[in-house]
C-alpha positions, 0 to 999 in steps of 0.5 A: 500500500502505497504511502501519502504525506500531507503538508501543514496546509493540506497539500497531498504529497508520494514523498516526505515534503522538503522543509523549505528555509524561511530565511531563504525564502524571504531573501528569494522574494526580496531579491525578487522585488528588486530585479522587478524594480530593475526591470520597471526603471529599465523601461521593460513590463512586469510580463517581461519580469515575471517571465524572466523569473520563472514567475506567475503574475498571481505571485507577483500581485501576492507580493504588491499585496502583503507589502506595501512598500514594494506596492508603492514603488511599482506603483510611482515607476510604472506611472514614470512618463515616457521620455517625450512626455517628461521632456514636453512637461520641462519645456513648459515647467512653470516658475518656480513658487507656482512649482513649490506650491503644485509639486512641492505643497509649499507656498513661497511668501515675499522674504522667499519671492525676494530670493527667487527674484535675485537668483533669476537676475532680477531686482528683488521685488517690494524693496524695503527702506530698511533693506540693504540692496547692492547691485553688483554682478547678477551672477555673485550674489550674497543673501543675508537672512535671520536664522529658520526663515527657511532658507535651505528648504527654499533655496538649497533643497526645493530650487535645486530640484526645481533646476534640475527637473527644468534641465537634467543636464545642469550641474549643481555645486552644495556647499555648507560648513561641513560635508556631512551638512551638505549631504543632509541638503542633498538628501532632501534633494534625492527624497524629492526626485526619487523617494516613495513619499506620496508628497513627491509622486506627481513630481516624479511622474511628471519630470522624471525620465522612463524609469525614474531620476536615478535609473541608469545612473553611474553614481547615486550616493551620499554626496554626489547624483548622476541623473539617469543617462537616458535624461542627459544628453550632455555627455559630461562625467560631472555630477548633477549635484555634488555635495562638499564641506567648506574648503573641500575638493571640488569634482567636475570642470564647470558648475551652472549652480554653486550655492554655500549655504551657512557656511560660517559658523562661530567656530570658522569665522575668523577664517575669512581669509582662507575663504575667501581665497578658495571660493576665488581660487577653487570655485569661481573658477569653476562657475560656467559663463555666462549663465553661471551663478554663485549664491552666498547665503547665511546669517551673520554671527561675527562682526568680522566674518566671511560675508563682509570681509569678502565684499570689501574692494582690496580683495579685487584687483583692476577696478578695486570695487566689489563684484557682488550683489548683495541683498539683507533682510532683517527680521524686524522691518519696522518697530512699534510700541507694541510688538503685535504692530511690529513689521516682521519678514516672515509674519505666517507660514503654510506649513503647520509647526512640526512638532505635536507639542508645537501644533497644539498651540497654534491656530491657522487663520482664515487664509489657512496660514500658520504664524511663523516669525511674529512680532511676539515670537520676536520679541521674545528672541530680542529680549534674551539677545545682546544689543550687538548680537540682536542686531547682527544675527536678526537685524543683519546689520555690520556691527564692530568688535571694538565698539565705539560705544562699549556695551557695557557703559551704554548698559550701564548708563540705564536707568532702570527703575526711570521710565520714559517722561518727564521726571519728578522730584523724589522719583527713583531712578530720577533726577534729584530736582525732577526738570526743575532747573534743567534746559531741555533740547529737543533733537529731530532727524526729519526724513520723508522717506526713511524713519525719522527720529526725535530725542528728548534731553535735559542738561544740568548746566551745574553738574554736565550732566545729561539726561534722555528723556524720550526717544521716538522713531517712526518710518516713512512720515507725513509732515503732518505726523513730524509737526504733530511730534514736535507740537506733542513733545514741546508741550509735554516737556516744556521744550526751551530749544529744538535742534532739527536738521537742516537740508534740502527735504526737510527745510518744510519743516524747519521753514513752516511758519505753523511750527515757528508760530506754534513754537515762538507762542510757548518761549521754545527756540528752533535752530536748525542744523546742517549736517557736513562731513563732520559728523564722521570727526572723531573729535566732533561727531558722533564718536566724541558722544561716546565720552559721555558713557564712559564708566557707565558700567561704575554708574558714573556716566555722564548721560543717563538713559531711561529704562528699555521696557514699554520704550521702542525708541529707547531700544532702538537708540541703545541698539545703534549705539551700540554697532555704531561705527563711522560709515556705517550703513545701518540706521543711525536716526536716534543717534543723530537725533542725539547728535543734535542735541548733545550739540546745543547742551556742549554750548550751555555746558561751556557758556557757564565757564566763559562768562565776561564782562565788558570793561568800564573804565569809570567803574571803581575797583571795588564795583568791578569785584561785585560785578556779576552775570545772572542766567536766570536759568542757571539761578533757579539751578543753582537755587533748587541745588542748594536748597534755599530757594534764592541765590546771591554771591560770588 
C-alpha cells in the first residue's frame, strides 16, 4: 500500500515534503522585488519580469499585496512618463513658487519671492527702506537672512530640484560648513526626485525620465547624483549635484549652480581669509559663463566674518570695487510700541509647526496660514539677545568688535527703575530736582522717506550732566505726523530749544511758519542744523558722544538713559549705539537725533565757564569785584541745588 504525506496546509504529497528555509525564502522574494524594480526603471513590463523569473503574475500581485512598500514603488515607476512626455512637461515647467506650491505643497511668501527674484537676475521685488540692496554682478550674489526663515528648504533643497527637473543636464555645486551638512541638503534633494513619499509622486511622474531620476545612473550616493543617462544628453562625467564641506575638493570642470549655504559658523569665522581665497581660487573658477551663478547665503554671527570681509574692494584687483550683489533682510522691518504692530519678514507660514507639542498651540487663520516669525515670537528672541548680537544675527546689520560705544557703559548708563517722561522730584531712578532747573533740547532727524527720529534731553548746566528723556522713531512720515511730534513733545516737556536738521527735504519743516508760530507762542527756540562731513570727526561727531558713557558700567556716566521696557525708541537708540561705527550703513536716526542735541547742551555746558564782562573804565575797583552775570536759568539751578530757594554771591 502505497504511502501519502500531507503538508501543514493540506497539500497531498508520494514523498516526505522538503522543509523549505524561511530565511531563504524571504531573501528569494526580496531579491525578487528588486530585479522587478530593475526591470520597471529599465523601461521593460512586469510580463517581461515575471517571465524572466520563472514567475506567475498571481505571485507577483501576492507580493504588491502583503507589502506595501514594494506596492508603492511599482506603483510611482510604472506611472514614470515616457521620455517625450517628461521632456514636453520641462519645456513648459512653470516658475518656480507656482512649482513649490503644485509639486512641492509649499507656498513661497515675499522674504522667499525676494530670493527667487535675485537668483533669476532680477531686482528683488517690494524693496524695503530698511533693506540693504547692492547691485553688483547678477551672477555673485550674497543673501543675508535671520536664522529658520527657511532658507535651505527654499533655496538649497526645493530650487535645486526645481533646476534640475527644468534641465537634467545642469550641474549643481552644495556647499555648507561641513560635508556631512551638505549631504543632509542633498538628501532632501534625492527624497524629492526619487523617494516613495506620496508628497513627491506627481513630481516624479511628471519630470522624471522612463524609469525614474536615478535609473541608469553611474553614481547615486551620499554626496554626489548622476541623473539617469537616458535624461542627459550632455555627455559630461560631472555630477548633477555634488555635495562638499567648506574648503573641500571640488569634482567636475564647470558648475551652472554653486550655492554655500551657512557656511560660517562661530567656530570658522575668523577664517575669512582662507575663504575667501578658495571660493576665488577653487570655485569661481569653476562657475560656467555666462549663465553661471554663485549664491552666498547665511546669517551673520561675527562682526568680522566671511560675508563682509569678502565684499570689501582690496580683495579685487583692476577696478578695486566689489563684484557682488548683495541683498539683507532683517527680521524686524519696522518697530512699534507694541510688538503685535511690529513689521516682521516672515509674519505666517503654510506649513503647520512640526512638532505635536508645537501644533497644539497654534491656530491657522482664515487664509489657512500658520504664524511663523511674529512680532511676539520676536520679541521674545530680542529680549534674551545682546544689543550687538540682536542686531547682527536678526537685524543683519555690520556691527564692530571694538565698539565705539562699549556695551557695557551704554548698559550701564540705564536707568532702570526711570521710565520714559518727564521726571519728578523724589522719583527713583530720577533726577534729584525732577526738570526743575534743567534746559531741555529737543533733537529731530526729519526724513520723508526713511524713519525719522526725535530725542528728548535735559542738561544740568551745574553738574554736565545729561539726561534722555524720550526717544521716538517712526518710518516713512507725513509732515503732518513730524509737526504733530514736535507740537506733542514741546508741550509735554516744556521744550526751551529744538535742534532739527537742516537740508534740502526737510527745510518744510524747519521753514513752516505753523511750527515757528506754534513754537515762538510757548518761549521754545528752533535752530536748525546742517549736517557736513563732520559728523564722521572723531573729535566732533558722533564718536566724541561716546565720552559721555564712559564708566557707565561704575554708574558714573555722564548721560543717563531711561529704562528699555514699554520704550521702542529707547531700544532702538541703545541698539545703534551700540554697532555704531563711522560709515556705517545701518540706521543711525536716534543717534543723530542725539547728535543734535548733545550739540546745543556742549554750548550751555561751556557758556557757564566763559562768562565776561565788558570793561568800564569809570567803574571803581571795588564795583568791578561785585560785578556779576545772572542766567536766570542757571539761578533757579543753582537755587533748587542748594536748597534755599534764592541765590546771591560770588
Amino acid at each position: 500500500m502505497a504511502t501519502m504525506y500531507k503538508d501543514e496546509k493540506g497539500r497531498i504529497y508520494n514523498s516526505p515534503p522538503k522543509e523549505r528555509s524561511p530565511t531563504a525564502t524571504k531573501a528569494q522574494s526580496s531579491a525578487r522585488k528588486k530585479t522587478i524594480m530593475q526591470y520597471l526603471k529599465d523601461g521593460k513590463t512586469i510580463k517581461q519580469a515575471c517571465a524572466d523569473l520563472n514567475i506567475t503574475e498571481a505571485q507577483y500581485k501576492y507580493m504588491r499585496g502583503s507589502d506595501a512598500s514594494f506596492r508603492e514603488n511599482t506603483d510611482r515607476l510604472r506611472l514614470m512618463a515616457s521620455p517625450d512626455s517628461a521632456e514636453e512637461a520641462r519645456k513648459n515647467i512653470v516658475d518656480f513658487p507656482t512649482f513649490c506650491e503644485e509639486y512641492l505643497d509649499t507656498k513661497l511668501f515675499w522674504h522667499q519671492l525676494q530670493w527667487y527674484d535675485i537668483l533669476e537676475g532680477r531686482e528683488p521685488r517690494d524693496l524695503h527702506p530698511n533693506q540693504l540692496y547692492v547691485q553688483g554682478d547678477p551672477g555673485m550674489v550674497i543673501i543675508n537672512t535671520p536664522p529658520e526663515h527657511s532658507k535651505s528648504t527654499t533655496i538649497t533643497v526645493n530650487y535645486v530640484t526645481y533646476r534640475v527637473c527644468q534641465d537634467p543636464n545642469i550641474r549643481i555645486i552644495i556647499v555648507s560648513q561641513t560635508q556631512e551638512m551638505a549631504k543632509r541638503f542633498l538628501r532632501g534633494v534625492k527624497d524629492r526626485l526619487a523617494s516613495a513619499n506620496h508628497a513627491y509622486q506627481k513630481l516624479q511622474i511628471d519630470f522624471a525620465p522612463e524609469g525614474g531620476f536615478d535609473a541608469n545612473s553611474s553614481s547615486w550616493t551620499a554626496d554626489s547624483i548622476y541623473i539617469n543617462a537616458e535624461a542627459r544628453d550632455s555627455g559630461e562625467a560631472t555630477p548633477t549635484v555634488q555635495a562638499l564641506g567648506m574648503t573641500g575638493q571640488i569634482y567636475g570642470n564647470r558648475a551652472d549652480l554653486i550655492i554655500l549655504d551657512d557656511t560660517v559658523t562661530g567656530k570658522n569665522a575668523h577664517e575669512f581669509a582662507k575663504q575667501i581665497d578658495w571660493i576665488q581660487r577653487e570655485v569661481i573658477n569653476r562657475l560656467s559663463y555666462p549663465g553661471g551663478t554663485l549664491l552666498l547665503v547665511g546669517t551673520r554671527l561675527a562682526p568680522v566674518e566671511l560675508y563682509s570681509e569678502i565684499q570689501k574692494p582690496e580683495w579685487y584687483g583692476q577696478d578695486e570695487t566689489s563684484p557682488w550683489t548683495y541683498l539683507t533682510q532683517p527680521a524686524v522691518l519696522e518697530f512699534a510700541d507694541d510688538p503685535d504692530d511690529w513689521h516682521v519678514l516672515a509674519p505666517f507660514t503654510n506649513r503647520p509647526p512640526v512638532s505635536l507639542g508645537a501644533r497644539k498651540l497654534v491656530v491657522a487663520n482664515e487664509d489657512g496660514l500658520y504664524p511663523w516669525h511674529s512680532g511676539k515670537s520676536l520679541a521674545r528672541r530680542r529680549a534674551t539677545s545682546s544689543p550687538q548680537n540682536w542686531s547682527m544675527v536678526y537685524q543683519q546689520e555690520q556691527v564692530t568688535s571694538d565698539a565705539i560705544f562699549k556695551v557695557e557703559d551704554v548698559v550701564g548708563s540705564i536707568d532702570g527703575m526711570r521710565s520714559a517722561g518727564p521726571m519728578f522730584h523724589g522719583a527713583p531712578g530720577h533726577r534729584a530736582n525732577g526738570m526743575d532747573g534743567m534746559y531741555v533740547i529737543g533733537g529731530f532727524d526729519p526724513a520723508m522717506t526713511g524713519h525719522s527720529a526725535a530725542v528728548v534731553l535735559g542738561v544740568d548746566r551745574m553738574t554736565g550732566e545729561r539726561w534722555v528723556m524720550d526717544v521716538w522713531s517712526r518710518g516713512n512720515c507725513k509732515p503732518d505726523d513730524l509737526f504733530d511730534k514736535i507740537k506733542e513733545w514741546t508741550v509735554k516737556y516744556r521744550i526751551n530749544e529744538w535742534r532739527i536738521e537742516k537740508n534740502a527735504m526737510n527745510l518744510m519743516v524747519t521753514q513752516n511758519r505753523e511750527i515757528r508760530s506754534f513754537l515762538g507762542s510757548r518761549g521754545c527756540m528752533l535752530k536748525e542744523h546742517f549736517t557736513g562731513n563732520n559728523k564722521w570727526d572723531a573729535d566732533f561727531g558722533v564718536a566724541s558722544m561716546s565720552m559721555l558713557f564712559d564708566g557707565g558700567r561704575e554708574g558714573k556716566a555722564m548721560i543717563h538713559l531711561p529704562s528699555r521696557s514699554q520704550n521702542e525708541g529707547v531700544k532702538m537708540l541703545i541698539e545703534q549705539l551700540t554697532t555704531w561705527f563711522p560709515e556705517t550703513k545701518s540706521k543711525t536716526d536716534t543717534i543723530m537725533a542725539l547728535w543734535f542735541a548733545e550739540i546745543r547742551a556742549r554750548e550751555l555746558v561751556f557758556e557757564v565757564e566763559s562768562v565776561f564782562h565788558v570793561a568800564n573804565q569809570y567803574q571803581s575797583p571795588r564795583d568791578k569785584d561785585r560785578t556779576m552775570t545772572i542766567d536766570l536759568d542757571y539761578m533757579s539751578q543753582a537755587a533748587m541745588s542748594e536748597g534755599s530757594g534764592s541765590w546771591w554771591g560770588k
